[in-house]
C-alpha positions in Angstrom: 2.6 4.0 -8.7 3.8 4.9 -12.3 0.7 6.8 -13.0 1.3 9.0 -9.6 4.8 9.2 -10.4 4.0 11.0 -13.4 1.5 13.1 -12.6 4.2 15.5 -10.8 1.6 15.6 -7.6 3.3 13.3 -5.4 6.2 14.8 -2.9 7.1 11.2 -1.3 6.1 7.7 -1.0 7.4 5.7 2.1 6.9 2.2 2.7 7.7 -0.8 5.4 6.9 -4.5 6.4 7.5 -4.9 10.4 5.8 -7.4 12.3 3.3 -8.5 9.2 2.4 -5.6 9.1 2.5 -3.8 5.9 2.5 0.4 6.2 2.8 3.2 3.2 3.5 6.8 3.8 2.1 8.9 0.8 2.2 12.4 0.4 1.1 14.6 -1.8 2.3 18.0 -2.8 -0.1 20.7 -0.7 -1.6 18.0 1.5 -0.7 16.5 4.9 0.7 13.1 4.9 -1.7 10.0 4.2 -0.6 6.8 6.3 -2.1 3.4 5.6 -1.4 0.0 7.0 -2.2 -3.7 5.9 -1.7 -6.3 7.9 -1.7 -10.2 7.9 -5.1 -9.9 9.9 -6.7 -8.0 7.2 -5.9 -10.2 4.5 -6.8 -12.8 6.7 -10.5 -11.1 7.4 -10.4 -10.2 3.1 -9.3 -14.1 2.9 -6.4 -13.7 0.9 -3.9 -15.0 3.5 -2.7 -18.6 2.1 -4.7 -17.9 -1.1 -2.9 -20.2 -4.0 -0.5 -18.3 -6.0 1.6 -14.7 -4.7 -0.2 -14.7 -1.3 1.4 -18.1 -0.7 4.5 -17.2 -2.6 5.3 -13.8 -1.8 2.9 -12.3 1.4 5.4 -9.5 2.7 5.2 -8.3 -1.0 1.6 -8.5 -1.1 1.1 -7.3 2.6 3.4 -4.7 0.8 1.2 -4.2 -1.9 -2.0 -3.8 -0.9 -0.6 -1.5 1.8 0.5 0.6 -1.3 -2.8 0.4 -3.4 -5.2 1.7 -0.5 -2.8 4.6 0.1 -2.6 5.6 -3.6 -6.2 5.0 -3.9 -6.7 7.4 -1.4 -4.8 10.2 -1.8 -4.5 10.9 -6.1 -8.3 9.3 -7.1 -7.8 11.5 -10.1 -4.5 9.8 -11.3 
């Protein structure tokens, strides 16, 4: 998210946990809105849901997280 931040191409980032489910609104400048979701079923299929350590610990944040990864992924590959 640092490394976005700074490239001066990102107009918004948006993010929620409803429901276990994890969303992230990204947008950058000159390009329609990216949306991505997460969800406790996907880390569940990925078998990260219970996995020792932050999954345990923390899984909103990490629902959270991953949410935000895919979106950034997506949207600035050359940041």
């Amino acid at each position: 998210l640092a490394l976005v931040r700074g490239s001066g191409k990102l107009e918004y980032i948006k993010e929620s946990v409803e429901d276990g489910v994890a969303t992230c609104v990204v947008k950058r400048k000159g390009e329609p809105e990216h949306i991505v979701t997460f969800s406790e079923d996907d880390a569940k299929k990925a078998g990260l849901w219970g996995k020792t350590g932050p999954w345990q610990q923390y899984p909103t944040r990490m629902l959270k997280m991953r949410a935000r990864a895919f979106a950034l992924r997506d949207v600035f590959p050359d940041v």
